[in-house]
Steps between C-alpha positions, in 0.01 A plus 500: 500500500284710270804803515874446426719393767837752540849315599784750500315698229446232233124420459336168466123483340260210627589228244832634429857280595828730557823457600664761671841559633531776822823664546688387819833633552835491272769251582853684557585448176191726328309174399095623589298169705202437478192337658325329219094459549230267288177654490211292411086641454206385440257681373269395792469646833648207758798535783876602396735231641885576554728186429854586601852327515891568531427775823819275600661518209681136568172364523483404118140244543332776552603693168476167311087452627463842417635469146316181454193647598574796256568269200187260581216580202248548749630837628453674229103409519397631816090511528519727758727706733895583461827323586802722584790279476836560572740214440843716722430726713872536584678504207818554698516243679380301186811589298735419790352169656402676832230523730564882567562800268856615443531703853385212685143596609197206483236704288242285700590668775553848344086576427293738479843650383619799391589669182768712644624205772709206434525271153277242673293800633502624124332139384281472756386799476411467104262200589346684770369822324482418131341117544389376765202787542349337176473151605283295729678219589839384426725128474856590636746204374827410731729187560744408799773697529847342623503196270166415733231342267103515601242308413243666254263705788302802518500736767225770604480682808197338729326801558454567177171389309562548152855364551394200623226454189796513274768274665166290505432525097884493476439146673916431523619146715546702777334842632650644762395847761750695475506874687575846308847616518548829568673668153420261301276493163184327694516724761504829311190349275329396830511836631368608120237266550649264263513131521805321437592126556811370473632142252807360660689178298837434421836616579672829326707467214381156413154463314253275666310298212229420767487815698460700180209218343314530794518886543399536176204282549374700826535798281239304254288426801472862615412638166251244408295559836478845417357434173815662314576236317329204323764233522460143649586512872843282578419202752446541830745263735373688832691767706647441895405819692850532747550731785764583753835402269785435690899503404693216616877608490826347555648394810837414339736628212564199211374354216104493466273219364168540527286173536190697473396730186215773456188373460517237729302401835716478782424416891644628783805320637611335155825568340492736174830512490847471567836745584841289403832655598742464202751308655238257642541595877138506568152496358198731588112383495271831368149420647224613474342701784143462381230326266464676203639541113820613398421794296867599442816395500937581472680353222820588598697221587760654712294705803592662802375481854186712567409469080175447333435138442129457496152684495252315662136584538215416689155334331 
């Protein structure tokens, strides 16, 4: 803390808040993109937290509790430490409402990366050698994908100490094990040394007003246990530790209606939900193969056999 920290050649003195833009790639038409960074000091030695959003660039929650957090006054009066925050990671996918970058690649599958490789190689690659050696710790930010909404959770890989201490601080409704993926962000910063938990909530391309409340919140609760920030602490409603989540698909093709929401307790053997065929030749039962809380959910009406309906995990 006492000596500048160096991303992609701009400084940043202890105490000092920058912006800075690094240079991606053009688009086809000559228009330069960029990957736009916050950069918050305090003059006071203390740990350098990543908070990150939009690495699936549909996933617009996460962007929104990463601009939130940017805009909140506290920010900008760190006591100690450094928060690194980038609100989209891939402004690609941002700009054209999709998960991937333009040639189809999942950048959280694309790390370390490369900076001669693929576009999502090219991203990836930015985060692994010009940010994530300065930080400690990091809060990744990520929704359900396929019009699938989850319940606000955080998820940290078991073996790992210091992730567990934050998903603990973060305190969400639901914390979750979940293993490192090889390519993606956490695994890259694992093998860094790095610590970083994940925030699920919501569904992409629709904003979550809870999800993105109670992500901010955790992100309050982290920062005030390390002392960065003098703030009163949001409530605590208590956290469900879950393990061994489980997808319960369709066994039929028609029109879904789920009886059963995120969130909720369910027991094994009860019916969550039901499978209608349009013309009213039949009508499915979805049950549920075990005790536990659904965690996630499809809100697509119309599904297919062998489709997502359900995430259901363990207590």
């Amino acid at each position: 803390m006492k000596d500048a920290m160096i991303i992609d050649g701009r400084s940043i003195s202890p105490g000092e808040t920058r912006f800075i833009e690094i240079d991606v790639a053009r688009l086809p038409s000559g228009t330069l993109i960029h990957m736009p960074i916050h950069v918050f000091r305090s003059n006071n030695p203390g740990p350098c937290i990543l908070l990150s959003g939009g690495l699936h660039g549909d996933e617009v929650n996460g962007v929104e509790i990463v601009r939130r957090i940017i805009d909140s006054p506290w920010i900008n009066h760190l006591l100690c430490g450094t928060v690194i925050a980038l609100p989209i990671i891939n402004v690609y996918g941002f700009n054209q409402f999709s998960r991937d970058v333009p040639d189809g690649k999942d950048v959280n599958r694309s790390f370390p990366g490369s900076a001669d490789g693929s576009l999502a190689a090219i991203v990836a690659d930015i985060l692994t050698t010009k940010v994530l050696p300065h930080i400690d710790f990091g809060i990744d930010f990520h929704t359900g994908g396929a019009s699938r909404t989850n319940f606000p959770q955080i998820r940290y890989a078991p073996k790992d100490e210091r992730a567990m201490q934050i998903a603990t601080d973060f305190h969400a409704p639901f914390t979750l094990h979940s293993s490192l993926i090889s390519g993606s962000l956490r695994a890259t910063a694992d093998n860094l040394g790095k610590s970083i938990v994940v925030f699920e909530g919501g569904e992409s391309l629709r904003f979550d007003p809870f999800a993105i409340k109670e992500a901010v919140k955790g992100v309050r609760r982290v920062l005030i246990k390390r002392q960065m920030i003098d703030i009163k602490s949001p409530k605590e409603k208590g956290t469900i530790l879950l393990k061994n989540s489980t997808w319960v698909r369709a066994e039929a093709s028609g029109l879904f209606v789920p009886k059963r929401i995120s969130g909720k307790k369910v027991k094994s053997g009860q019916v969550i939900g039901k499978i209608d065929n349009p013309y009213n030749q039949f009508t499915h039962s979805v049950i549920s193969p075990k005790d536990g809380y659904i965690i996630g959910h499809n809100n697509m009406p119309l599904v297919h056999r062998g489709d997502a309906l359900f995430h259901i995990a363990e207590e």
